[in-house]
C-alpha positions as CSV (number, residue, x, y, z in Angstrom):
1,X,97.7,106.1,44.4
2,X,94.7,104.5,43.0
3,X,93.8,100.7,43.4
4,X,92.6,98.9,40.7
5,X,94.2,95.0,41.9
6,X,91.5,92.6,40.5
7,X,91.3,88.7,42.5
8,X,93.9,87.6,39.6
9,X,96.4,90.2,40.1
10,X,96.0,89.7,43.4
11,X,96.2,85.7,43.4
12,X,99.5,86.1,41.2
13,X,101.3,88.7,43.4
14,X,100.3,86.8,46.5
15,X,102.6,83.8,45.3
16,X,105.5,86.2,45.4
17,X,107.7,85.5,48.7
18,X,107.1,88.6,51.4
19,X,110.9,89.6,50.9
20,X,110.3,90.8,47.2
21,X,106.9,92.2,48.4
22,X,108.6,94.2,51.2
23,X,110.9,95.6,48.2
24,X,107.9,96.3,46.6
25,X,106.0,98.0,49.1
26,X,109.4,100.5,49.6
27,X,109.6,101.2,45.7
28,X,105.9,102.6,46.3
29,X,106.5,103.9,49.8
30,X,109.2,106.3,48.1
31,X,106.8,107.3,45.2
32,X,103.7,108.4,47.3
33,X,103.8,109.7,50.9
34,X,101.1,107.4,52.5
35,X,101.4,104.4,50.1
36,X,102.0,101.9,53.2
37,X,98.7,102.9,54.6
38,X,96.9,102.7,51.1
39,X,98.9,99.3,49.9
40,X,97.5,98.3,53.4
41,X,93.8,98.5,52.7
42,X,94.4,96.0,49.9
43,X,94.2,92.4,51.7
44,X,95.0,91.3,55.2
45,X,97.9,89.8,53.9
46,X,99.5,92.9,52.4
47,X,98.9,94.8,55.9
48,X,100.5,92.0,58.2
49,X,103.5,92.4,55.6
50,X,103.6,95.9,55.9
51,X,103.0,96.5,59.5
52,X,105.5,94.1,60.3
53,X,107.9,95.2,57.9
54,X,110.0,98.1,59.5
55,X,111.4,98.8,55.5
56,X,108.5,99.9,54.4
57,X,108.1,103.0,56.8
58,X,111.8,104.3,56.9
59,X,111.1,107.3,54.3
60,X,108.9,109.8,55.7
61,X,107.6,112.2,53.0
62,X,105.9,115.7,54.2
63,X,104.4,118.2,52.2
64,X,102.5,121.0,54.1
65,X,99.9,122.0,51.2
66,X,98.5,118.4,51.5
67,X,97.9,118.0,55.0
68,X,98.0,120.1,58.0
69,X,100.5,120.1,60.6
70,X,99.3,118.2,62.9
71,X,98.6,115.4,60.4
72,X,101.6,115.3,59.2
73,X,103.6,115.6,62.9
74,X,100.8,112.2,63.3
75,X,101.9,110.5,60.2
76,X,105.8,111.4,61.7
77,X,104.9,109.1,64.9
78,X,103.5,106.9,63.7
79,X,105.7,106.3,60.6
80,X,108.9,106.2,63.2
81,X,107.1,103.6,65.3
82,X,107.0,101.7,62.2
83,X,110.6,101.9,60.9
84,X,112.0,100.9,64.3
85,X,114.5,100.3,64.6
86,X,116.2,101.2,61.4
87,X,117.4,104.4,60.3
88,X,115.4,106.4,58.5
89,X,115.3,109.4,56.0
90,X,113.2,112.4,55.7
91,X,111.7,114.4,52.4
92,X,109.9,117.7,53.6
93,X,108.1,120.5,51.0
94,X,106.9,123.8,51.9
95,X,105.1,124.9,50.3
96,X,102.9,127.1,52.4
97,X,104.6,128.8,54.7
98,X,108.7,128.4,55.2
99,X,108.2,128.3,58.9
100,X,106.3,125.1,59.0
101,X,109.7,123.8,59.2
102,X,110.2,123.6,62.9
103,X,107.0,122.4,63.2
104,X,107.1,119.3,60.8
105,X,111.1,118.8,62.1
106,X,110.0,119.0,65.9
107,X,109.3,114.9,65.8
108,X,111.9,113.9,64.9
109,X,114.4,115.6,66.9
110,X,114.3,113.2,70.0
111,X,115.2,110.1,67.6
112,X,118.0,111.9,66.1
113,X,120.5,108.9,66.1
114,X,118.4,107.5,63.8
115,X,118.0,109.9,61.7
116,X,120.1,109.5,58.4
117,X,119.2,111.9,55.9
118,X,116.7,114.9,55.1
119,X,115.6,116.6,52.1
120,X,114.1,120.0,52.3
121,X,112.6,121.7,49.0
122,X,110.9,125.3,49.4
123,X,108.5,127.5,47.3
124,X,110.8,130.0,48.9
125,X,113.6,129.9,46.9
126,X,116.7,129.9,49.7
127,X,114.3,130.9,52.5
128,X,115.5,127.5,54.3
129,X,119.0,126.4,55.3
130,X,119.8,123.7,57.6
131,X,123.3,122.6,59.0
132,X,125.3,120.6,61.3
133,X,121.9,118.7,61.4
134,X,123.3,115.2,61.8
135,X,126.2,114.5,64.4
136,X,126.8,111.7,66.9
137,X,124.4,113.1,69.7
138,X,121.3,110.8,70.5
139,X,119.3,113.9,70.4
140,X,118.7,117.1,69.2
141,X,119.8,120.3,72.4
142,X,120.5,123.3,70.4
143,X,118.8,125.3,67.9
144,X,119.8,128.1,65.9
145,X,117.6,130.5,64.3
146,X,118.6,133.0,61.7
147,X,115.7,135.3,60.4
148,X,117.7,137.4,57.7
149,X,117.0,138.8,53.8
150,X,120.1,137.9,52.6
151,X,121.8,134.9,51.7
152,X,124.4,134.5,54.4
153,X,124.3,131.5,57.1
154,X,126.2,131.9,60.2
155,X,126.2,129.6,63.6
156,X,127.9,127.1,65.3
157,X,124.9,125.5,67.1
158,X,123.5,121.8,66.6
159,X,121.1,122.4,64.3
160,X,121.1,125.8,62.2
161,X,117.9,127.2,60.5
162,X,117.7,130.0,58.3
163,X,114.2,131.6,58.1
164,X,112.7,134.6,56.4
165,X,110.6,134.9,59.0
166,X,109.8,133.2,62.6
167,X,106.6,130.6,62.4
168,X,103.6,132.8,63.4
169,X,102.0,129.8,65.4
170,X,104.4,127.2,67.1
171,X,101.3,126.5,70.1
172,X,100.0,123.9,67.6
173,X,103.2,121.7,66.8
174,X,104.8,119.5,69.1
175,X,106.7,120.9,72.1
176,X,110.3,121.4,70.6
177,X,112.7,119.7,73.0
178,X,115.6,121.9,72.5
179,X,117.7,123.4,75.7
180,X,119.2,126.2,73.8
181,X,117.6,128.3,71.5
182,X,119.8,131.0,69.3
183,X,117.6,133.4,67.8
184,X,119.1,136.5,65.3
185,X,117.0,139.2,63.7
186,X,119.2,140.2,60.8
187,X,116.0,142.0,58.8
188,X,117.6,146.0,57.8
189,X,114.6,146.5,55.6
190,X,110.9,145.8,54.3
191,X,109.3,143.7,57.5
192,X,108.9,145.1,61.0
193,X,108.9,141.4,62.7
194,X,106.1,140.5,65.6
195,X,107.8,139.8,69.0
196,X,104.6,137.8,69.5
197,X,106.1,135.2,67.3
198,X,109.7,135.3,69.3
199,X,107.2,134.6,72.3
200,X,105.4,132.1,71.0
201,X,108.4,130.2,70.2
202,X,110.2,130.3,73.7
203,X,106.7,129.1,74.6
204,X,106.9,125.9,72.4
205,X,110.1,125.3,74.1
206,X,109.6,124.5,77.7
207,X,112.9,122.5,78.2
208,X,115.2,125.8,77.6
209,X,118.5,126.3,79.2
210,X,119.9,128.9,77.6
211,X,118.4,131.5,75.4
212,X,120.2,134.1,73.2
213,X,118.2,136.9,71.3
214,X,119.6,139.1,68.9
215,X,117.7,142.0,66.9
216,X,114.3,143.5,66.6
217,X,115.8,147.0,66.9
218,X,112.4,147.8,64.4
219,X,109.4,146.1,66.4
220,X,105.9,147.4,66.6
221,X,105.2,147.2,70.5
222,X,101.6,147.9,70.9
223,X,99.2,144.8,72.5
224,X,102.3,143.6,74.8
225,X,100.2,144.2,78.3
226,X,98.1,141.2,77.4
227,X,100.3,138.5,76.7
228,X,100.8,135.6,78.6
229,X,103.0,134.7,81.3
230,X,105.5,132.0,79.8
231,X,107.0,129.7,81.9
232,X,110.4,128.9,81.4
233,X,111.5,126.2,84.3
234,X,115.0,125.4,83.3
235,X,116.3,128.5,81.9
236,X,119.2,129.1,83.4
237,X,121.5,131.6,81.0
238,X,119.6,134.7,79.2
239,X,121.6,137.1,76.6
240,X,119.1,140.0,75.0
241,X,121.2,141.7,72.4
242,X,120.4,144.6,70.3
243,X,116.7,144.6,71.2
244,X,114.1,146.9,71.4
245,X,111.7,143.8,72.9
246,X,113.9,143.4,75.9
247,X,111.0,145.0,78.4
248,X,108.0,142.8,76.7
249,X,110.6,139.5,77.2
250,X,111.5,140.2,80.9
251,X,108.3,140.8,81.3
252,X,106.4,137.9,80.5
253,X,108.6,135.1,81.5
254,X,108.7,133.1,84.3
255,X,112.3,131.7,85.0
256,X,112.4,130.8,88.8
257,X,116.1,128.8,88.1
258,X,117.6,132.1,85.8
259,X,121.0,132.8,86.9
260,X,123.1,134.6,84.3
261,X,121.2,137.4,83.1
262,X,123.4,139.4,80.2
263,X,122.1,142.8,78.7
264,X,124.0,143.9,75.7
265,X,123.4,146.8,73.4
266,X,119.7,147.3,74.8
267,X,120.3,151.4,74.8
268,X,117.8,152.6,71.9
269,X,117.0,156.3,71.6
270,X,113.1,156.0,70.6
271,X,111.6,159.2,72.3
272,X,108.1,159.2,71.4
273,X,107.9,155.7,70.6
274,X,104.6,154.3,72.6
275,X,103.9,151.2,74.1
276,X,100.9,149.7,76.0
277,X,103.1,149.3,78.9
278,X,101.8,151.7,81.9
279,X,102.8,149.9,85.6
280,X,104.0,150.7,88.9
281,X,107.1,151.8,88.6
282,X,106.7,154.1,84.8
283,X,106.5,157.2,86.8
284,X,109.4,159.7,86.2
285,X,112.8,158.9,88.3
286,X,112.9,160.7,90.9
287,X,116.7,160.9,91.1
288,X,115.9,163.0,87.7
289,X,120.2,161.9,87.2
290,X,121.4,162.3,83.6
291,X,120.3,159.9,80.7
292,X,121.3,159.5,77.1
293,X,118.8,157.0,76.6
294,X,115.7,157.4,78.4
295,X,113.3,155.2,76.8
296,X,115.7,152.3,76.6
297,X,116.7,153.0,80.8
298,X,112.9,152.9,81.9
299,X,112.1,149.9,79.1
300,X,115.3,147.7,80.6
301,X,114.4,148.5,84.4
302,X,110.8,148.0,84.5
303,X,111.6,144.4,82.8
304,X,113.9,143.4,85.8
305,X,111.1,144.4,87.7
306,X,108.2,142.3,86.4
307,X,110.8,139.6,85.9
308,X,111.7,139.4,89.6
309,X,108.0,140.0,90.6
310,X,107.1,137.1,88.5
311,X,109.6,134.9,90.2
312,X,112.5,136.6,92.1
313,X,115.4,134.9,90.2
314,X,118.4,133.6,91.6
315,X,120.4,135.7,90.0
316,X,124.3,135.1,90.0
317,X,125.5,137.0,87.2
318,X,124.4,140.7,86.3
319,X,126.1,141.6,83.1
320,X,125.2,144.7,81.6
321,X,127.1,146.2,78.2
322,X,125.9,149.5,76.6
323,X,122.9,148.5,78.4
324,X,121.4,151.0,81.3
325,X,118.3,151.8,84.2
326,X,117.3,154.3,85.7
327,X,118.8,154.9,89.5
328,X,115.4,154.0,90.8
329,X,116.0,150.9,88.7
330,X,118.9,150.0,90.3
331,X,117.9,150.9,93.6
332,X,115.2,148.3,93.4
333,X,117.2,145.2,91.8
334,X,120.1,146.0,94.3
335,X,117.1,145.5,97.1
336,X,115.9,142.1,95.5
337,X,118.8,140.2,94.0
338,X,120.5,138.9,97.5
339,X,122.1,136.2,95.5
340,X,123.9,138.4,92.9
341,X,127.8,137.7,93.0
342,X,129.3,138.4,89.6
343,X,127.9,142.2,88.4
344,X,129.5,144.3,85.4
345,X,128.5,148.0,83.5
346,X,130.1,148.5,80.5
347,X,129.4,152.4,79.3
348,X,126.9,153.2,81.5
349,X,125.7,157.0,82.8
350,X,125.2,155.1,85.8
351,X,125.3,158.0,88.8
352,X,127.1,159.0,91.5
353,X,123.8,158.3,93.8
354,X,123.4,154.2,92.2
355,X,127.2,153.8,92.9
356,X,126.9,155.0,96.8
357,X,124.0,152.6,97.1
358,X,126.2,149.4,97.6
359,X,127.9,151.6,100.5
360,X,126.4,149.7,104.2
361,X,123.6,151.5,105.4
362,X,121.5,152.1,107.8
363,X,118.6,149.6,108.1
364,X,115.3,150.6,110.4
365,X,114.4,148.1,112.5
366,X,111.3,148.2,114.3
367,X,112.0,146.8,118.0
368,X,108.3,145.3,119.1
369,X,107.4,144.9,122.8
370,X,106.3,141.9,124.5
371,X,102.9,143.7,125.3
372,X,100.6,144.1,122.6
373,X,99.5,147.5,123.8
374,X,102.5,149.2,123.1
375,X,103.2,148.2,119.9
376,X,102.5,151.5,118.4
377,X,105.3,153.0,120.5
378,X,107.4,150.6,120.0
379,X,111.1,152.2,120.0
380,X,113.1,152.3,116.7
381,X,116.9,151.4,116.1
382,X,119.0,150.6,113.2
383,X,121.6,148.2,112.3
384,X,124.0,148.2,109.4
385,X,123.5,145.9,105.9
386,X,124.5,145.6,102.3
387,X,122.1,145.5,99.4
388,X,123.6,142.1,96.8
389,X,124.9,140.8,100.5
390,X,126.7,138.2,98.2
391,X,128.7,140.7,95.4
392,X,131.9,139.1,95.0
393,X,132.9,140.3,91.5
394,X,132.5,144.1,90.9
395,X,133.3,145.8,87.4
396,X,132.9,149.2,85.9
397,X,134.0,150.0,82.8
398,X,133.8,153.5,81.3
399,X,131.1,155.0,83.2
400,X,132.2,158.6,83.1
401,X,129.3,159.7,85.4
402,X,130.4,158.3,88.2
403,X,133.0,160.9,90.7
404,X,136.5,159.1,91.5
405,X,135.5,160.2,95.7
406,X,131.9,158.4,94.9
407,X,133.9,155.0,93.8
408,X,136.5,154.9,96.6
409,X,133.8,155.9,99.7
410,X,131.7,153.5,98.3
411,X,134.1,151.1,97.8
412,X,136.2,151.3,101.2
413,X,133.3,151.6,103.3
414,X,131.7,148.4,101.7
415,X,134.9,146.3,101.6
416,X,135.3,147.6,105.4
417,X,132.0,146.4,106.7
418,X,132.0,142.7,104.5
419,X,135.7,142.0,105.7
420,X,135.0,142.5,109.0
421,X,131.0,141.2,109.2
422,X,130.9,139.0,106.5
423,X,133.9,137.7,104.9
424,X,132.6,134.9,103.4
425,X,130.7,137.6,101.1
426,X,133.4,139.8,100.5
427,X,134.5,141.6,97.5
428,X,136.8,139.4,95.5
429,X,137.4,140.8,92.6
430,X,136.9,144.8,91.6
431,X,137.9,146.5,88.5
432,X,137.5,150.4,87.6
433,X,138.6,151.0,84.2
434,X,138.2,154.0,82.1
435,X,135.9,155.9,84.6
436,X,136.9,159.8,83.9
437,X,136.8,160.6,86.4
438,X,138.9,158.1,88.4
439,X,142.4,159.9,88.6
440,X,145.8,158.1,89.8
441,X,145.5,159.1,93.5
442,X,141.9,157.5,93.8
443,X,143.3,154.4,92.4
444,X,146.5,154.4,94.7
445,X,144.0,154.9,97.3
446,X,141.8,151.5,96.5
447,X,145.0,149.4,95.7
448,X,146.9,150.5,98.9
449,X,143.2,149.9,101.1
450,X,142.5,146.8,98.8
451,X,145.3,145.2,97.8
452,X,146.6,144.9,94.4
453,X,145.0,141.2,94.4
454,X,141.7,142.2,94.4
455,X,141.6,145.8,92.6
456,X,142.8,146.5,89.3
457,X,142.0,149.6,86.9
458,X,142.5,147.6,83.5
């Protein structure tokens, strides 16, 4: 917008009341993106009028090949300041890159009530869809992400986006105040997507809840070792789905309040497939037990590990589906997770040996003498203990690895030892369906020593 007012435009205009100046001022705020802050270099006059006039400001119009994000996200604040407290309506362009999106929408999420309408143009033809933006909530929670090369949109979340591709830097734009984030990889072809930038989103969201992540079965996963520790506060429910990334995400968050953790579809034959990844804990498992899925078993186990070495979660809910460790794996989770109550395998080669290791055992216990001279021969004795001391909710569900005599001396000696030691921990709840090798009379056994309240084979 160029200014070319001489004194006598100026002396005529000035005689108009502020009312039809103020409509004036919002005809040219809707034509030009900053014209409130040009019309308000004019005359002292003009900028009381507009800075007092909360009409003028209620259009915000982005465009992210004229100014850089974090002008725009500045222009954003200030122009909702301005239009307080009306209701006002937004007009975004991309033009350079699709995934600005989320970071010229991150402003505005917390003033959703008064947010009234948005327009979103692309260079990317159909590379942007948003729904279920506007709804009676004061703010925005939930996010959905779709990154997909077709045209479908799909979710049920608060606020839908449909992306070709995740934002490659999200450190730059405001902190996105959502508390559940969606995110599905829907890409069968052409691009190999970063987990970096999955990573760099979670890290622009430090208010999140829940998290679901879905895809990146094709991922390069080289330079993983030096990423960052995110922290993750409030995240409280985590679903990986049909990942290959699930090792590089347990392994570099830091979710101290996590207590659902559910694995689905994480088993992924990729022998030969390298990674940068080389900790305590890679070395062969010693149980050397039988394993469809290799790779996928040391990737999914050695993320548990970092994850509780980073923080030790409070876990409550274990859920794995088509999703499996190594027994070493298991051996060390069932050792950590003391608050685990709910835990569930879904076709798992899970082994007779990870099975027996929720039977009580023997626990050393080093007796010390008073006198610090013979500590050294200091007598040993053991007492009994459960690893996951709080399981109340056991299921297995077609893990044909497992022996019927494994499950019901496992079962009976640990139902045994809680009833009697600790029956305010006891098993609740245990179902054993479509094991193999499970036969009638082990069930009849578990249901008569059970009860039929508390064991079921369906």
């Amino acid at each position: 917008m160029e200014s070319s007012t001489s004194p006598i435009d100026l002396a005529l205009i000035n005689i108009l009341p502020p009312e039809l100046l103020i409509e004036i001022f919002a005809f040219c705020a809707a034509e030009e993106s900053i014209a409130p802050l040009t019309l308000g270099t004019v005359c002292r006059t003009w900028k009381k009028i507009i800075d007092e006039s909360p009409r003028v400001w209620k259009l915000v119009i982005l465009d992210d090949s004229k100014r850089s994000i974090a002008a725009s996200q500045f222009q954003v604040r200030l122009w909702l300041s301005r239009s307080a407290p009306l209701k006002f309506d937004v007009k975004i362009h991309l033009e350079q890159e699709a995934g600005n999106a989320l970071s010229l929408l991150a402003p505005f999420l917390p003033v959703l009530n008064r947010w009234r309408q948005l327009t979103l143009t692309s260079a990317y033809k159909k590379s942007v869809f948003l729904t279920n933006i506007f709804s009676d909530f004061d703010s925005l929670k939930e996010l959905g992400l779709s990154i997909s090369d077709n045209e479908s949109n799909h979710g049920n979340s608060g606020m839908t986006v449909r992306l070709t591709h995740l934002p490659r830097d999200t450190k730059s734009s405001l902190p996105l105040r959502f508390t559940s984030l969606y995110i599905t990889n829907d890409y069968q072809l052409f691009i190999r997507p970063s987990y970096t930038v999955a990573l760099s989103l979670l890290e622009s969201c430090p208010d999140l809840k829940n998290l679901i992540l879905r895809g990146w079965m094709d991922c390069e996963l080289s330079g993983s070792q030096s990423l960052p520790v995110i922290s993750l506060p409030n995240l409280h429910s985590m679903t990986l789905h049909s990942t290959i990334i699930g090792r590089v995400i347990l392994s570099h968050i830091n979710a101290p309040a996590l207590s659902n953790l559910y694995l689905i579809d994480l088993n992924a034959d990729l022998h030969g497939v390298s990674s940068d990844f080389y900790e305590s804990g890679d070395s062969e498992d010693e149980a050397h037990d039988f394993s469809r899925y290799p790779w996928s078993d040391q990737a999914t186990g050695m993320g548990l590990r970092k994850l509780i070495a980073h923080c030790n979660p409070p876990l409550k809910v274990l859920n794995m589906l088509y999703s499996d460790m190594r027994t070493k794996d298991f051996n060390f989770i069932f050792n950590h997770l003391t608050e685990l109550e709910e835990f569930r395998v879904t076709i798992s080669d899970m082994s007779d040996t990870v099975i027996k290791l929720l039977r009580p055992y023997n626990r050393v216990v080093r007796v010390l003498d008073h006198f610090p001279a013979s500590i050294e021969l200091a007598p040993v004795s053991s007492t009994q203990d459960v690893r996951l001391p709080h399981l109340r909710c056991l299921e297995l569900r077609n893990c044909p690895c497992i022996s019927g005599d494994a499950i019901v001396e496992t079962l009976i000696q640990r139902v045994d030892y809680t009833d009697r030691y600790t029956p305010k921990h006891t098993l609740e709840k245990v179902i054993v369906s479509e094991c193999a090798q499970l036969d009638d009379q082990h069930r009849d056994v578990l249901a008569r020593r059970m009860g039929h309240d508390r064991f079921s084979s369906q």
